[in-house]
N, C-alpha and C positions, 0 to 999 in steps of 0.2 A: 667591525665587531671587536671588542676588546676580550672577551673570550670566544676558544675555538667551543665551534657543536662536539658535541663527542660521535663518533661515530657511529654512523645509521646503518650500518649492513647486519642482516641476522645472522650471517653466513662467519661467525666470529674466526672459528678454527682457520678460515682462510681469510676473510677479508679482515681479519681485525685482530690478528694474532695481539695475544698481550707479551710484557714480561713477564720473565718466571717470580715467582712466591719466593723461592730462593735467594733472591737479591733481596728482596724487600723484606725478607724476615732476619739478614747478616748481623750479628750480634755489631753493636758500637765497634769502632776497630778492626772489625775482620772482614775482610772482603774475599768474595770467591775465588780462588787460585786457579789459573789453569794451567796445567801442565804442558811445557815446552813442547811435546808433541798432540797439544789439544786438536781435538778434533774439530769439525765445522760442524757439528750439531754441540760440543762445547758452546765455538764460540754465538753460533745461532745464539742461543739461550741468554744473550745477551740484548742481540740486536734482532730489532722487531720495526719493521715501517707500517703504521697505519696506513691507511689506502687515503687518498685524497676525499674531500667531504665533497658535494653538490652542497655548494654555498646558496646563502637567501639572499644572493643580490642580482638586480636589475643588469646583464649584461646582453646587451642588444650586438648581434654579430658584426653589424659594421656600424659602430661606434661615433664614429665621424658622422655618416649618416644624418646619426638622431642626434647629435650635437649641432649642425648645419639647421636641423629641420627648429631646434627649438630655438638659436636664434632668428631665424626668419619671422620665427612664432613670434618672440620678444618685439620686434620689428613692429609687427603689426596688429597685434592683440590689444584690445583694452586695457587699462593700468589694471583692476580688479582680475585679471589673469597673470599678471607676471608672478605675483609669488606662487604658482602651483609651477608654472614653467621651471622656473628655480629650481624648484623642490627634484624635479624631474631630472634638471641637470644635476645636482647636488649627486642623486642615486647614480646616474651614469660615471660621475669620479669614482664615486666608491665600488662602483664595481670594478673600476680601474686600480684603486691602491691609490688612488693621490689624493693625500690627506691636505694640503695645501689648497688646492681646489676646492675639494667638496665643503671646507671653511669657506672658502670664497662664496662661493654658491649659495650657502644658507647666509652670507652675512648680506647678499642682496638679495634675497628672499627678505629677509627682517627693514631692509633697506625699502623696499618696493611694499611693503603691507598696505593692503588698501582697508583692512577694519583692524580694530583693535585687537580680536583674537587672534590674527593671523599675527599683528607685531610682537604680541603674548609667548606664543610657539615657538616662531623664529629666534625670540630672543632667550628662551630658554632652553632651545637645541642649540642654541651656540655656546652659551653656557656648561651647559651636557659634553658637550664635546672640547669644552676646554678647561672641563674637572681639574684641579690642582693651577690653575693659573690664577686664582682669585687674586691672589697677590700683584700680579700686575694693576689691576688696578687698581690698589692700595698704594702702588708706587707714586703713579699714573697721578692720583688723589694728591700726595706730598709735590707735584711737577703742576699743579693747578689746573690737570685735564682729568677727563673721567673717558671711560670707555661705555658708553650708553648702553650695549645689549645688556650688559653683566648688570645697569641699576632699574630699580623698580621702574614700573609705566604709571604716569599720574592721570588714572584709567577716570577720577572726575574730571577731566581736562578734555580726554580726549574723547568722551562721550558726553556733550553738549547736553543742557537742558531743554527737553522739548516745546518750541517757542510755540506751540501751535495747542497746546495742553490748557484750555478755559478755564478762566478762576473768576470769571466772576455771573452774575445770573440778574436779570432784570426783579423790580422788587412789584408785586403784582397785589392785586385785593381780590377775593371773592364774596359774590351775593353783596355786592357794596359795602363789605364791611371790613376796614382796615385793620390786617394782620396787626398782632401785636410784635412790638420791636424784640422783647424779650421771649426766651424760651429755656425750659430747666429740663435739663436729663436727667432720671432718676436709675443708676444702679445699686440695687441692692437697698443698704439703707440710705445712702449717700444721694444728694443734692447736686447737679454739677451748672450753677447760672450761667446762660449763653446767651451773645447776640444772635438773634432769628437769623439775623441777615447774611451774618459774616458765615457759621455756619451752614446755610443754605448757599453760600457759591461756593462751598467745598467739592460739590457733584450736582450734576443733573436731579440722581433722585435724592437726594437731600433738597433740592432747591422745590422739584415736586410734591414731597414729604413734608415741608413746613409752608410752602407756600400756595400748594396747587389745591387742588381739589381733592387729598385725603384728610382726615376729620383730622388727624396728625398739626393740619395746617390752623384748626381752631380752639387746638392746647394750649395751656403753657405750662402743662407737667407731662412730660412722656416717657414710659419708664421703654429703657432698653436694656435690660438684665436679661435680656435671652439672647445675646449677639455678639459674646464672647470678649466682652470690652470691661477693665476694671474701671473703677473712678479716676485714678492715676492717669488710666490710659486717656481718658475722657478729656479730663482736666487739659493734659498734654495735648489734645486735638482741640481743643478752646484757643490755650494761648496760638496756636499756631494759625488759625481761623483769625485770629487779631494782627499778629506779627510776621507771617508767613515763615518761618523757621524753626527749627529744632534746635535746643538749646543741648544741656547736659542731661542728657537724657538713656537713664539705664535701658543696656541692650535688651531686655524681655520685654522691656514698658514697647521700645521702637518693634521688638517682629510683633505683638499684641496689636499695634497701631496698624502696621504693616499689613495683618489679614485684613483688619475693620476697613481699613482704607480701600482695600480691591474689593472688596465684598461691596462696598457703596459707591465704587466707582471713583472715589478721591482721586484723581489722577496729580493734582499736584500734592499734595500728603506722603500719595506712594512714592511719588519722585525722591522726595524728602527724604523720604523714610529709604527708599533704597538707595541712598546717595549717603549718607549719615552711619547707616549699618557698612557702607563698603568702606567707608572712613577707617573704623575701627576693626576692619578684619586686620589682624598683624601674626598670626600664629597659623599652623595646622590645624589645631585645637578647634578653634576659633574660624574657620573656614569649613569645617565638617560641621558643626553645631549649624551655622547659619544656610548653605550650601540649599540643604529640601529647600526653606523659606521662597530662597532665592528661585530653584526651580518649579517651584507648587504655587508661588506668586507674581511668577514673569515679571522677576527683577533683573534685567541686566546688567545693571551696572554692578549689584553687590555678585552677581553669578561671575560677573570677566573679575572683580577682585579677590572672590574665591580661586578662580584658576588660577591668578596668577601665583597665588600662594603656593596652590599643588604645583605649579611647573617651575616655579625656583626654587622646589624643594625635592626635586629629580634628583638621583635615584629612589631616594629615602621613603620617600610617601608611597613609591609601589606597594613599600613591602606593609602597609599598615590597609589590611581589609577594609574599611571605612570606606576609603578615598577610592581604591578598586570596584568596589562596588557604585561608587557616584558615577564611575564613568562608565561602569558596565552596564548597569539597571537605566542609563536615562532615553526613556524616547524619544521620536521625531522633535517632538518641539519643546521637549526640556534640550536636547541638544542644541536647538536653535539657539533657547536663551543662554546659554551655559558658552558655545565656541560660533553663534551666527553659522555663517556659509562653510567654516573651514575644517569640518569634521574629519577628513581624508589625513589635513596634515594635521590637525591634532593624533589621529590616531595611527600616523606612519612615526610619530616620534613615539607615543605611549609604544608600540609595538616594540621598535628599536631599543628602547632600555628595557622591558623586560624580557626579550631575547640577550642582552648582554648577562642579565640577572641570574635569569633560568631558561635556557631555550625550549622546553619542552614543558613547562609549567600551564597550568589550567590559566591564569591569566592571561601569560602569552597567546595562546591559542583562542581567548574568547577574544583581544584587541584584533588580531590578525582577522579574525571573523567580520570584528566591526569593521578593520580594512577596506576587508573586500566587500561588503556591504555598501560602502559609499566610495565605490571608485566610481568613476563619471564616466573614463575614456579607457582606451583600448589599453595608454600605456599605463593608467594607474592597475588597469584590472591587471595587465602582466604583472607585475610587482605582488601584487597582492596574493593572487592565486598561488605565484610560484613562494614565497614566504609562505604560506600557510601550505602548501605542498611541504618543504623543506620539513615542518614542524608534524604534521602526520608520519612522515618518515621516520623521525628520531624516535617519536612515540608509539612505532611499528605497527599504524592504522593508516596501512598497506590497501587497502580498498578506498578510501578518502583519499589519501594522496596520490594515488595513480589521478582518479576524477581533477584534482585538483594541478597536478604537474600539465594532465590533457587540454585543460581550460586555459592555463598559462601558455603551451605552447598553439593551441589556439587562435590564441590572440595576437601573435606573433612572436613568444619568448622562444627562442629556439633550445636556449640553454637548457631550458627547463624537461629536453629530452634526456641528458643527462640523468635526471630523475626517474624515468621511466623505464631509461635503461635498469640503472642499478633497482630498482622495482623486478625487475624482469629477472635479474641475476639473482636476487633473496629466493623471486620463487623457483629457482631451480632451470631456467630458460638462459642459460648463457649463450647458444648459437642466437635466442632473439637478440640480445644486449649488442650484442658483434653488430647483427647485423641493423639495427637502428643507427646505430653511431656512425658505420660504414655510408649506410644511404646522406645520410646530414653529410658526412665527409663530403660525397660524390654530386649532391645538387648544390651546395654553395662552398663559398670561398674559404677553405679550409682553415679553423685557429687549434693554435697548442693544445689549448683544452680539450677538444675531439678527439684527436690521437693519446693523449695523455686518459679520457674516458676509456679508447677504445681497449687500451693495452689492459684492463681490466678483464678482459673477455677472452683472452688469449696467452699461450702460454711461449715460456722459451725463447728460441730468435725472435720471432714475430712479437712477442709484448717490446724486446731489448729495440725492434726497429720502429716500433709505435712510440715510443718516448724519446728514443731519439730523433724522428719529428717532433715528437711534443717541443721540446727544450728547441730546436731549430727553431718553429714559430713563434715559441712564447719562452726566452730563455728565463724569464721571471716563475717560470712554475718550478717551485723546491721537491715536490714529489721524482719526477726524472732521474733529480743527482741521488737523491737518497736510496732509490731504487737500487741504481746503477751498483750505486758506491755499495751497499747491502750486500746485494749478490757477488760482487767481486771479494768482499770482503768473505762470505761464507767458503768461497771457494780459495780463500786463503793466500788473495792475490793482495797481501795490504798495502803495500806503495801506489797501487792502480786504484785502490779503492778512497787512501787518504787522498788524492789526488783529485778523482772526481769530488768526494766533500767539499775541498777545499776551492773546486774551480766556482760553486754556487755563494761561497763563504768569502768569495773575494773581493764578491758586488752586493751581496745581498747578505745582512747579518739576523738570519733569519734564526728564530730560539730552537725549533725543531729541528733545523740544521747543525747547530752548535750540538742538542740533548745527544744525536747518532755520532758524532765525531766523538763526541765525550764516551761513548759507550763501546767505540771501539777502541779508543786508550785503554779503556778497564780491560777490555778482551785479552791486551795487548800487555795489559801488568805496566803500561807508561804513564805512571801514577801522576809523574808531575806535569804531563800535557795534561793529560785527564782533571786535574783543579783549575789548570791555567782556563780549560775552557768552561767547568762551571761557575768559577767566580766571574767569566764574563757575564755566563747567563744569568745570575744575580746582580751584578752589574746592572744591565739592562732589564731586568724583571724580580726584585726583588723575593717576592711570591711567588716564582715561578714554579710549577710541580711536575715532575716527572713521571715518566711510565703512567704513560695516561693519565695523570692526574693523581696517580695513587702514592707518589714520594715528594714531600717538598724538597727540592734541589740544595736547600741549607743545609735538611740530615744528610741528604749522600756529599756533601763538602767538609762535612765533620767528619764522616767514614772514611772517605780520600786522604784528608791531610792526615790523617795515621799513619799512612807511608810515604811522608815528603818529609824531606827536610824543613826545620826551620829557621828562615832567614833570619838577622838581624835588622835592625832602621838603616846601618850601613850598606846589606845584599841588596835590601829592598831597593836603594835611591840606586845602586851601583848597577841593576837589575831590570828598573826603570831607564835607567839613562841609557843602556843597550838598545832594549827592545825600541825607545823612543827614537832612539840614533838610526836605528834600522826600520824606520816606519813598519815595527810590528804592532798596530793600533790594537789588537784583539789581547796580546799580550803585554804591550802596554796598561790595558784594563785592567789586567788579574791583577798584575803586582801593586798600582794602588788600590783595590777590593781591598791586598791584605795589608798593605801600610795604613789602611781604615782602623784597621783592631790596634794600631797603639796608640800610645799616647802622641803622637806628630799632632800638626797643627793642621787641624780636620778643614777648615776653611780652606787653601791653600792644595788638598790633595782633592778636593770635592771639585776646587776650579779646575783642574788639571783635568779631572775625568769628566769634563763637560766637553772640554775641547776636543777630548779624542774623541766623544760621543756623537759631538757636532761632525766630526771630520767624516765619521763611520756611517752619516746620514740616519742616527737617530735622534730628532730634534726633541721630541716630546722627553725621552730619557734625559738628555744635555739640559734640556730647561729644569729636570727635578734636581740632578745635577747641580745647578746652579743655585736654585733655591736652598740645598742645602749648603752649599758654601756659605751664602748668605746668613743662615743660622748661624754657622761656626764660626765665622768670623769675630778673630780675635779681636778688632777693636773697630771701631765705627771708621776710620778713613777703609781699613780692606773691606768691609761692609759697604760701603758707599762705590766702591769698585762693583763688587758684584751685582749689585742693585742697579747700576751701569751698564754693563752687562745684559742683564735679566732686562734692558730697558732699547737696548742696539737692540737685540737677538729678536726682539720682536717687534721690529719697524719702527721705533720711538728714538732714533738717531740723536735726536736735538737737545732731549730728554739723558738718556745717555750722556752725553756731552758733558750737562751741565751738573751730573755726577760726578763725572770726572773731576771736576775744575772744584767741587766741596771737598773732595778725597783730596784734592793737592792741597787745600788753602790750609787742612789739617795736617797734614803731613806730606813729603815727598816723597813718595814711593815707583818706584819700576812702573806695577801696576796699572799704575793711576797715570802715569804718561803716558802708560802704551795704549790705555784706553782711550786717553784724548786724542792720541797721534791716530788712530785707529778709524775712529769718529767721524775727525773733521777731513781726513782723509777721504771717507767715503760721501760726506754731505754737503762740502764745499766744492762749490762750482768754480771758484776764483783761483787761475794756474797762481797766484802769486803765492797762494796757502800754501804752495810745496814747500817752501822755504821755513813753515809755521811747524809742520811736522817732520823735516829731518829735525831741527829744534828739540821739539818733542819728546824725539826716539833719541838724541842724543844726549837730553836729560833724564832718561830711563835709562839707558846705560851706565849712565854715572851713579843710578842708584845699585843699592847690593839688591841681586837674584842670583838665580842657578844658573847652568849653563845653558840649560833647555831654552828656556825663559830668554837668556840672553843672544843664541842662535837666531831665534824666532824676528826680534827686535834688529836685529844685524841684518837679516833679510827681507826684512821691510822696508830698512833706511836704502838696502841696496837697491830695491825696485822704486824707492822713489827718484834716486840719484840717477836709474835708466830714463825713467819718465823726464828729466830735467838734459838727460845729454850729456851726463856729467860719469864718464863712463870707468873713468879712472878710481872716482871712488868708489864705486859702484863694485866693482871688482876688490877692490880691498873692503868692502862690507862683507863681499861673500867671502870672499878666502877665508876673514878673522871667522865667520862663521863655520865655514868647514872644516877650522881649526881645531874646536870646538862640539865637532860632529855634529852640526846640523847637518843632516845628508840633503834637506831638501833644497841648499843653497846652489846644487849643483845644475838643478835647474837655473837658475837667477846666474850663476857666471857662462852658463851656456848663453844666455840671450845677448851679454856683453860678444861672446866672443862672436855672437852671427852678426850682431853690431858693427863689428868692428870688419866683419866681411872675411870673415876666419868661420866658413862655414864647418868644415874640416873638424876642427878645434869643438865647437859647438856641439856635432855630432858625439864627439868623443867623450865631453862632459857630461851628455847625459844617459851613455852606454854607462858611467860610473857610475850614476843615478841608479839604472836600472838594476846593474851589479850589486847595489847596496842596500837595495830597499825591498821589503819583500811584499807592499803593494806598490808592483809598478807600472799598472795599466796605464796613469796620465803622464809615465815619465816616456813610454812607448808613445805615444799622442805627440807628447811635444817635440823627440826626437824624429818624428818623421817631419817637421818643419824643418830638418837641417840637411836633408840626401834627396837625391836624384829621386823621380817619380816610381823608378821599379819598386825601389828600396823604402818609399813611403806608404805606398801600397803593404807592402811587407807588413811592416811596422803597424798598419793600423789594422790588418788583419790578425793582428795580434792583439792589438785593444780590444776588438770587438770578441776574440777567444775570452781573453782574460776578465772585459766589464762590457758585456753587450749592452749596457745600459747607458751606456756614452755613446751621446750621437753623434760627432762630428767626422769620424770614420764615415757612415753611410752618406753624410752629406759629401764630403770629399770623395768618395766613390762615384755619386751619384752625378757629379759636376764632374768630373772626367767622363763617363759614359754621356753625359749631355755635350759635351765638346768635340765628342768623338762619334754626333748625329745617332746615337743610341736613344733616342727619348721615351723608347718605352722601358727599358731596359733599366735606365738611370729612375724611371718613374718607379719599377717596380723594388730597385734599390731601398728608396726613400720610405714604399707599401709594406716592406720588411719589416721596420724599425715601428712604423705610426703602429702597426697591429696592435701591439703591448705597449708603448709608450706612447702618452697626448701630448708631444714637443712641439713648440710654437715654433722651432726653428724648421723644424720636419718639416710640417704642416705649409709653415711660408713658403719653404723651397718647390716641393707638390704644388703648391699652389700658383709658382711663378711657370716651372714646366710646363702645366697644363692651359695657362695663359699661352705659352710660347708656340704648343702644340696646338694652338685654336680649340679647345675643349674651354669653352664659355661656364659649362655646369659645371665641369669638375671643378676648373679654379675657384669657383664661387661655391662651391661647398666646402673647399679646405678654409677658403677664408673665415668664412660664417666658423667654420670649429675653431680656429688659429681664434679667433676674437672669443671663443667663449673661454679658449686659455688664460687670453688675455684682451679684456677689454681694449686697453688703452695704446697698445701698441703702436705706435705713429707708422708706421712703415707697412704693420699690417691692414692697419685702418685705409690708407694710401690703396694701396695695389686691391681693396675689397671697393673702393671706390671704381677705380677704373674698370672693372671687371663688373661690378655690376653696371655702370653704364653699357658695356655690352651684350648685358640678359637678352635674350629675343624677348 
């Protein structure tokens, strides 16, 4: 969802405390003071944690499970089922968080369509979901490729002419007397001379009507001025009767043809006609005009070229009643002709954007109706029920949604207890809410979200030990730390409280996490932490609004900077080059935000903030990122860099490359070698290319950059010089970098010095790492490759404190308790981490233990999931082989 619901509980005073009017009304320049001995209903009156929302997504409790089950499905299902299967899997990513996947998913969904509307959908949910990329395929276009979901569907192409449609009629005589060849239609005052003949194979009852035995057949004047047909129209269904096609022919003359033709059964005419009219649909406009026609005269081809119109024009056309209404008002079999079979996923996408739109909106809630209307099977009706649950909820029709959350959990959504809960607590029933959430806890296999609901229900130690389970099974839930951090904070414990904020902010840069840290700066009167972290959250959300929605986060950064000093373009770079020396990436952020507002060269500070952006794992922000570099871009070689960039970043290596290589022929730049050395780095197979890219990286050095810039390039020639053996240089790559203050060279001369069997040395190098950087979960990682197993242990218990999100801790964990005949132990290690995270490394290793442990099923369900991670994996492909040869 690209906007959050706003919160559904009625119980506001407690479950949804707002901020105070007081903030929100601070004149320009003045912000609340709190007095040195402020109290904690002071600082209360700042900080406020909304309660967690019961989200509208598909989250089936063991995950893996139904990932397992739908590749088995893929396996063996007809081709005309794999895009629903997709569809299926798509929802399970997202209820996951992984945005990488659930693209995958729908892009073979669009891949696997077995009719036209299904490739229509698919390809315009991908589209939808990769809002602001258009420009990649503009690149794409200038590289001589195109990216197919993102261009039209040549819907005459792919919807054949039907070879089985009769055009022509035997020529017959009655009472022995030979029809005449000639025949004239008379509309109005008009004339229109016609061959008998060619006119009667237009239809059956045309061929009966002039030739059979109605008196019709021994005219040659027959007026049809009562059949809604001009002379124009006439005329035009003559020449066509002769030449079999439509020429230049105005769109009213074609829908006029278009009734006449169904109305007498012309099946080849209406073909014509609806193949000719889908020709020219090219607008909105122009697809609601013809759209009834299409579904009042079971036109398909012009109905899928009308869709396609409305679905390339997502989000936009929701908001224009018209088009809402086409897809509200159509019955059974105007939906037939309009999307054929694939009603569900037409209307699981219609649902999804206008839930992004307005969650609670009368649209929303009539598509979500259609949902659940045409869900087929168990798992589309969970989906549906629980969405249109979710959406009664917001809209406090509390009796509908309870029926509706029942239905879902019914059907197997367990989540969607959740809902029934919080139903329970609006009406005043918090021992029921407890106790629901308790029973789910005690009959299956406990996740974060249970305990994190349950703490809802409960007050003091008991919620503080409910969440800290929660955060234990699912350390990706942000509610827990804010909680924590909140309460500690009222009680005026702020180093315990910045502490916990910052432990969820170290892995996850979550904007609701940043808006509390921000607010207790202000509490705190520490004006200049307090900007550093809203110019991140504009950073990464330009739009973003605070206090529920009710401040846009740019007026409270205009109120802030009243009490900060103002830098200079000297503090700024001087300022930058610290926080960036000190891998402080969040503060890194802020200070190019404000080196934005001068005059510097905006190309140049836009790439910068993509790279931190990238590093911070928000790709979607790093690509806008980028594209604005590309605007600002002073002159077409640095232009031609970022468009390079913009062309690596999203799988287009080759493409990239040969960006590169037009940025150098224009000019020599740092830039533009580091992107070639960068490139071919990563996409040549040939060891002899290493010699191509120290080259590379050593004609980027010789060009002028910054020091950043120049660290970065220094520590890549360094890693390539390890990869070659060549360890001496290698080591003077990183020193001149650590010269320099690139701190992260300190990893890169550590690897030299375990190289060189100076394990010792190695260790110590990246204790200096972790000394100097203040994200150093991967510098804890890599130093536990250089000490003894107690000590690595240590070390990655530390990783996993600092970024539970890194698996290689529990996999290292779990390989010493499997060494050490632990396998259930090591299994349950590995069951930790899969909960909340879909890792293909997880997954393989589970999967190879339960091989090893003789569990036939189990292996062969983590494989089936490990492949839906990743199809292609040779190693997992391998071991799903062998294992299923031993299925019983």
């Amino acid at each position: 969802m690209r906007t959050f619901f706003p919160s559904e509980s009625g119980k506001e005073s407690q479950l949804n405390a707002l901020n105070p009017q007081s903030w929100l009304q601070v004149e320009r320049g003045k912000l609340p003071k709190l007095p040195s001995n402020s109290s904690s209903s002071s600082i209360e009156s700042l900080i406020k944690v909304p309660e967690p929302l019961v989200l509208p997504f598909f989250k089936p409790v063991d995950y893996v499970e139904v990932l397992a089950q739908i590749h088995e499905e893929l396996e063996l299902c007809p081709p005309e089922e794999q895009s629903n299967l997709y569809l299926l899997q798509f929802q399970v990513f997202r209820g996951l968080g992984e945005v990488k996947l659930m693209r995958r998913s729908l892009h073979a969904a669009w891949q696997k369509a077995s009719s036209i509307h299904e490739k229509l959908i698919f390809g315009a949910w991908l589209k939808y979901e990769k809002q602001g990329e258009e420009h990649i395929s503009d690149l794409l276009v200038t590289c001589d490729k195109c990216a197919h979901e993102f261009g039209p569907v040549d819907i005459l192409t792919e919807l054949p002419i039907d070879a089985t449609v009769s055009s022509t009629h035997e020529n017959i005589s009655m009472n022995g007397n030979q029809i005449s060849r000639n025949v004239s239609f008379r509309i109005e005052d008009e004339k229109i001379d016609c061959d008998r003949q060619k006119i009667s194979s237009l239809s059956a009852p045309f061929h009966a009507m002039l030739n059979g035995c109605f008196s019709e057949s021994l005219r040659e004047d027959i007026d049809l001025s009562q059949n809604n047909i001009t002379a124009s129209g006439m005329r035009t269904i003559n020449e066509f009767s002769m030449t079999g096609s439509l020429n230049e022919v105005p769109t009213h003359i074609l829908l006029e043809i278009l009734v006449f033709a169904n109305k007498f059964c012309c099946e080849k005419l209406k073909d014509a006609c609806d193949r000719k009219l889908a020709s020219l649909v090219s607008s909105r406009e122009d697809a609601v005009e013809v759209m009834e026609y299409a579904l009042e005269e079971n036109c398909p081809v012009l109905a899928a070229s009308c869709l396609q119109v409305f679905l390339n024009d997502l989000p936009d056309c929701l908001n224009d009643s018209r088009v809402v209404e086409i897809f509200r008002g159509a019955d059974k079999q105007q939906r037939l002709i309009m999307v054929g079979l694939a009603s569900f996923s037409l209307y699981c996408l219609l649902s999804e954007v206008c839930m992004n739109l307005d969650p609670q909106s009368d649209k929303t809630a009539c598509f979500l109706e259609r949902l659940v209307d045409f869900s087929e099977n168990d798992r589309q009706r969970m989906l549906a029920f629980h969405q249109l649950g979710c959406l009664r909820l917001l809209r406090k029709e509390y009796d509908e949604a309870k029926r509706l959350f029942e239905a879902a959990l019914n059907a197997g959504h367990i989540y969607s207890v959740a809902g029934l809960a919080r139903l329970s607590y609006i009406k005043g029933h918090k021992l029921c809410s407890y106790e629901k959430m308790s029973s789910v806890i005690c009959s299956l296999t406990p996740l974060g979200w249970m305990y994190q609901e349950r703490s809802l229900y409960c007050e003091g130690d008991k919620r503080w030990e409910n969440l800290e389970k929660a955060s234990e099974l699912d350390p990706t839930l942000t509610y827990p730390y804010m909680y924590r951090a909140a309460t500690l904070m009222r009680k005026q414990n702020v180093q315990a409280a910045l502490a916990e904020i910052n432990r969820v902010l170290g892995f996850k840069l979550a904007l609701e996490c940043l808006e509390l840290r921000f607010c207790f700066y202000l509490a705190l009167e520490d004006y200049q932490s307090a900007i550093c972290d809203v110019q991140a959250i504009l950073t990464l959300s330009p739009d973003y609004r605070m206090f529920e929605g009710r401040v846009a986060a740019s007026q409270l950064r205009t109120l802030v900077r009243e009490h900060v000093e103002n830098w200079t373009t000297a503090d700024c770079w001087l300022q930058l080059y610290d926080r960036w020396s000190s891998v402080d990436d969040i503060g890194s952020l802020s200070v190019i935000y404000q080196m934005l507002e001068s005059d510097a060269a905006k190309g140049v500070l836009y790439f910068r903030q993509s790279l931190l952006l990238l590093r911070l794992n928000c790709p979607e922000a790093a690509m806008r990122s980028l594209q604005l570099a590309r605007q600002h871009a002073s002159s077409e070689h640095e232009k031609l860099v970022y468009e390079g960039w913009i062309l690596y970043d999203t799988g287009h290596c080759e493409e990239g490359l040969s960006k590169a290589e037009e940025s150098i022929e224009i000019k020599r730049s740092f830039e533009a070698f580091f992107l070639k050395a960068y490139a071919l780095a990563d996409s040549s197979q040939d060891p002899s290319s290493s010699s191509t890219v120290v080259s590379l990286l050593e004609d980027a050095l010789k060009c002028p950059s910054d020091r950043l810039r120049k660290g970065q390039a220094l520590n890549n020639l360094g890693s390539v010089y390890v990869d070659c053996a060549k360890l001496d240089l290698a080591a003077d790559c990183y020193i001149n970098a650590l010269k320099i203050r690139h701190t992260r060279a300190h990893q890169g001369l550590a690897r030299v010095h375990f190289l060189r069997n100076d394990k010792a040395a190695a260790y110590d190098e990246m204790t200096k790492l972790i000394e100097n950087a203040r994200n150093n979960a991967s510098a804890y990682e890599k130093r536990s490759e250089y000490c003894d197993r107690e000590l690595t242990k240590t070390d990655l218990e530390m990783v996993t404190r600092l970024d539970p999100l890194r698996v290689y801790p529990y996999r290292y964990r779990a390989a010493v308790l499997m060494d050490s005949h632990k396998e259930q132990e090591a299994i349950a290690e590995l069951s930790r981490a899969i909960a909340f995270k879909a890792d293909l490394h997880l997954l393989h290793l589970r999967a190879a233990f339960h091989e090893h442990t003789g569990d036939v099923m189990g292996a062969l369900r983590d494989c089936r999931a490990a492949l839906s991670v990743d199809p292609n994996h040779q190693e997992m492909l391998e071991l799903h082989s062998r294992v299923n040869s031993h299925e019983p």
